[in-house]
C-alpha positions as CSV (number, residue, x, y, z in Angstrom):
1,X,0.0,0.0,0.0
2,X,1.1,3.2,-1.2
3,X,1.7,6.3,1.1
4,X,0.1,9.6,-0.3
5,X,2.6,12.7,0.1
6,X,0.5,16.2,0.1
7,X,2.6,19.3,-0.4
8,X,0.8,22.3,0.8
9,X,-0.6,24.4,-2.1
10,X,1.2,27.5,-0.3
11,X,4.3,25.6,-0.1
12,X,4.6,25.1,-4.2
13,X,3.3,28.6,-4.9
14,X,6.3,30.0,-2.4
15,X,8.5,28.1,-4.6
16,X,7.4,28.9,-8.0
17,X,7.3,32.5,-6.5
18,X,10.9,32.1,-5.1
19,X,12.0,31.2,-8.7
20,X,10.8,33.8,-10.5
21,X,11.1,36.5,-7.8
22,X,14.6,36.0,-8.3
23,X,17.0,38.7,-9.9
24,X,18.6,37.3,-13.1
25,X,21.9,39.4,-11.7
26,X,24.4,37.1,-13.9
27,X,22.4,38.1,-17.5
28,X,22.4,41.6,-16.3
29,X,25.8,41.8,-15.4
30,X,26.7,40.5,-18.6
31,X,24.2,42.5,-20.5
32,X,25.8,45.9,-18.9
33,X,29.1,45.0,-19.3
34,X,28.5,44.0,-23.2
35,X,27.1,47.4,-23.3
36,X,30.0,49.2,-21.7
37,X,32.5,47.6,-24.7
38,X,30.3,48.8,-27.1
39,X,33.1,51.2,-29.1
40,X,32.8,54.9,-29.2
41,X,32.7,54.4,-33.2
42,X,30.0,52.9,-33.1
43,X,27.9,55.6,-33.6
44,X,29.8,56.6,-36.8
45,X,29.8,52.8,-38.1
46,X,26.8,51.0,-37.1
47,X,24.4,53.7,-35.8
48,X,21.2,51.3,-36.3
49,X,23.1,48.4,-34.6
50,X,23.9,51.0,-31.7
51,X,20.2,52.0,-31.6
52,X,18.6,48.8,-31.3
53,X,21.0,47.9,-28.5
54,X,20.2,51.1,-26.9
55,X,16.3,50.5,-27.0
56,X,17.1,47.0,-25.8
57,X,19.0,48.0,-22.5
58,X,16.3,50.4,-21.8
59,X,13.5,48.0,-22.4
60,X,15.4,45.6,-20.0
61,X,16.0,48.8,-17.1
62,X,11.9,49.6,-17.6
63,X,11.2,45.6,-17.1
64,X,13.4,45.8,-14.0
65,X,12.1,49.1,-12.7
66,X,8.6,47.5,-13.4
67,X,9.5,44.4,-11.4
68,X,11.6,46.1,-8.3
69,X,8.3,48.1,-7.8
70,X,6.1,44.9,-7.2
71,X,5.6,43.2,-4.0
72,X,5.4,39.8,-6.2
73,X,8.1,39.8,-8.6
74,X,8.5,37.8,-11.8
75,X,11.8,38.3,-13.7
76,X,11.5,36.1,-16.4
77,X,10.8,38.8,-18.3
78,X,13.6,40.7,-17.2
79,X,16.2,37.7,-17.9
80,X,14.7,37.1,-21.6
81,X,15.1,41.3,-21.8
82,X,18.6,40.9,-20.4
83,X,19.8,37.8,-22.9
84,X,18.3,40.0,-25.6
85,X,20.2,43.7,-24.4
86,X,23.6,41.4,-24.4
87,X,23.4,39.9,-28.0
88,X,22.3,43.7,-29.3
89,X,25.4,45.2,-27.9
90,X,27.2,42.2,-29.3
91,X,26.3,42.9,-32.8
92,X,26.7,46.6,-32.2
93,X,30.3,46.4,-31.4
94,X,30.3,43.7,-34.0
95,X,28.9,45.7,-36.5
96,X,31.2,48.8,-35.7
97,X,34.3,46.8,-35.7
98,X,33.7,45.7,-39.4
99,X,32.5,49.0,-40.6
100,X,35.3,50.8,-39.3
101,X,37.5,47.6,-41.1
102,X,35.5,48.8,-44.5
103,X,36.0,52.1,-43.7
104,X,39.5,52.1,-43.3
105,X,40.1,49.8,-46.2
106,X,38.1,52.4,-48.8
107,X,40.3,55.4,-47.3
108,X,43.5,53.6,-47.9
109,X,42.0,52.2,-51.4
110,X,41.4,56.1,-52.4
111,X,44.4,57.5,-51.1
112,X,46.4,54.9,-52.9
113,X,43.8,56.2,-56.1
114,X,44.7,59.3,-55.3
115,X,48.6,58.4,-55.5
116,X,48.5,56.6,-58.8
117,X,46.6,59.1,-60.4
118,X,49.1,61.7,-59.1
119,X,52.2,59.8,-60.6
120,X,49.9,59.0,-63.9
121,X,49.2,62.7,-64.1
122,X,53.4,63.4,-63.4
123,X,54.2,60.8,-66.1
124,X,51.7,62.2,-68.9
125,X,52.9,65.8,-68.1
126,X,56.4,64.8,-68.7
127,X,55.5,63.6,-72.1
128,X,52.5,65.2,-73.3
129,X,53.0,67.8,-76.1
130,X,51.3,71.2,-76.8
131,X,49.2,71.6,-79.5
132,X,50.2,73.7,-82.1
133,X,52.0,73.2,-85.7
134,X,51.9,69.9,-86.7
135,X,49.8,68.4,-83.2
136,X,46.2,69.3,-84.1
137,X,43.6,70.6,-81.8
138,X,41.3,67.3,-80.4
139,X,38.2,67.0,-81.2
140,X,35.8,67.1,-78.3
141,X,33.7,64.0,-77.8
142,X,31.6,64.5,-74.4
143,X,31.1,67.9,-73.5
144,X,29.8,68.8,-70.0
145,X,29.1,72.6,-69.4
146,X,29.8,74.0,-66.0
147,X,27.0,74.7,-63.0
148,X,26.7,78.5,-62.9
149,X,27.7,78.8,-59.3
150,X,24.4,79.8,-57.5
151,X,26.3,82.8,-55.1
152,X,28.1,83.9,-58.5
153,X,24.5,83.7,-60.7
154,X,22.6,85.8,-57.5
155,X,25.5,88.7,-57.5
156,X,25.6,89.1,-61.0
157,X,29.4,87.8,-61.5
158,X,30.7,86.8,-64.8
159,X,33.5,86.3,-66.5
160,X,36.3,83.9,-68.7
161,X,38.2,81.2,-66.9
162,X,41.0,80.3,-68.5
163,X,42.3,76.5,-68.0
164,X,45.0,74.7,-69.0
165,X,44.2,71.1,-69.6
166,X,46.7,67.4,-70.2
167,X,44.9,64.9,-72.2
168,X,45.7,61.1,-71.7
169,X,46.3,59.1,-75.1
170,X,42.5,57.6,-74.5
171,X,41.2,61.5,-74.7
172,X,40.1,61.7,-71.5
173,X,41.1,65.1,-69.1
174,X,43.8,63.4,-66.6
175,X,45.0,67.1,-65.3
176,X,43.3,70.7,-65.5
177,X,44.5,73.8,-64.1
178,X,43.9,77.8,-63.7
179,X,45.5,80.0,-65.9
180,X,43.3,83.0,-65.7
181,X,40.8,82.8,-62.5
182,X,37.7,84.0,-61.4
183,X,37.8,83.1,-57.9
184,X,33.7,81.9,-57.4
185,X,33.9,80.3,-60.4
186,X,37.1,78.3,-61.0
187,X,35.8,75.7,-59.2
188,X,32.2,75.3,-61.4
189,X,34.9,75.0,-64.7
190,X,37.0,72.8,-63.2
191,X,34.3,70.2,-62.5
192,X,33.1,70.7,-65.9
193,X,36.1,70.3,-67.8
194,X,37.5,67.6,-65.9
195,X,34.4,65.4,-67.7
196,X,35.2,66.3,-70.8
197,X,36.3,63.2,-73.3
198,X,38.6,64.1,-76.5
199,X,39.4,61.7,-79.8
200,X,42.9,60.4,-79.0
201,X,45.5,62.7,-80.1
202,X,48.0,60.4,-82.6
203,X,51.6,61.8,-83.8
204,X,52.9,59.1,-86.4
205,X,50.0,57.1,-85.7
206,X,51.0,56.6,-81.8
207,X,48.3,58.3,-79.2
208,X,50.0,60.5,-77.4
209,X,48.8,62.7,-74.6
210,X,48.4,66.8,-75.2
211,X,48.2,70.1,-73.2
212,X,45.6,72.2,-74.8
213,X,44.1,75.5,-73.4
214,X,40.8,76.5,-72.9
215,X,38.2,79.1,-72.1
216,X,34.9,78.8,-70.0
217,X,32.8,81.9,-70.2
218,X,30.1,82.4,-67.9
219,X,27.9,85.3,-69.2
220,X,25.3,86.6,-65.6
């Protein structure tokens, strides 16, 4: 014959009470301190990453808030909140670390750009010849006309801008510079001329590049 063991109904609710009345302090820890390591860049690199582990630690501090207030506590809630706030600042420093990696990788890709097209430009100026005599003129292929700077257009400033320009052997504008300025508008033919696309330039049936001069006029 079998013995029947009751358990107190207060006895069980006191325990299932005890359980989740208890503070998930680990997952918070570890929540706050994924939060702290979060990098400063992070803002810069991975702002939505950064904002969704923001709104997570503050959901979690409002569950907390919400349960410290209560005579009977539950923090299940709270530890889901608080595995949840730690993955968020995971990805976030995550996500930061790898677009600052990106970042970096795109500045040092335009600055080594920016050095190749320097020492192109240096090469072609060493050999390019000026038109005149027997080196014809190019004939224009893409022609781009300049912004009429907005500040200029309002005050009524006009004037020629005189440019100096090297041509590659493929026609296209590797190097412009001012000859004759107008300060607010250099700029404006600059970006204009530096589109510009030219037939190849051929002397003895090599393409060669060729320093031509040219004018922009901007009439107010």
């Amino acid at each position: 014959m079998h013995a029947t063991v009751r358990v107190p109904a207060i006895v069980l609710v006191l325990a299932f009470t005890t359980a989740c009345g208890t503070r998930p302090t680990a997952e918070i820890d570890a929540a706050r301190a994924a939060r702290t390591q979060t990098p400063p860049t992070a803002g810069e690199y991975a702002p939505e990453s950064l904002k969704a582990a923001s709104d997570a630690q503050l959901a979690l501090d409002a569950e907390l808030a919400a349960q410290d207030a209560k005579w009977m506590k539950s923090y299940d809630r709270a530890r889901e909140l608080a595995v949840a706030a730690r993955a968020a600042s995971e990805k976030a420093t995550a996500d930061a670390i790898a677009g600052k990696e990106r970042a970096d990788a795109a500045a040092a890709a335009a600055v080594a750009k920016a050095k190749a097209d320097a020492e192109t430009r240096a090469r072609l100026a060493k050999t390019a010849v000026r038109v005149g005599g027997a080196v014809r003129n190019p004939t224009k292929t893409r022609d781009v006309a300049p912004v009429y700077p907005a500040l200029a257009k309002s005050n009524r400033i006009g004037g020629t801008v005189q440019l100096e320009l090297t041509i590659g052997p493929d026609g296209k504008v590797v190097d412009a510079r001012v000859l004759k300025s107008v300060p607010v508008l250099d700029q404006a033919a600059l970006d204009a001329v530096r589109q510009w696309e030219y037939a190849p330039t051929r002397v003895k049936g090599v393409a060669v590049p060729v320093i031509v001069t040219v004018a922009i006029n901007f009439q107010p």
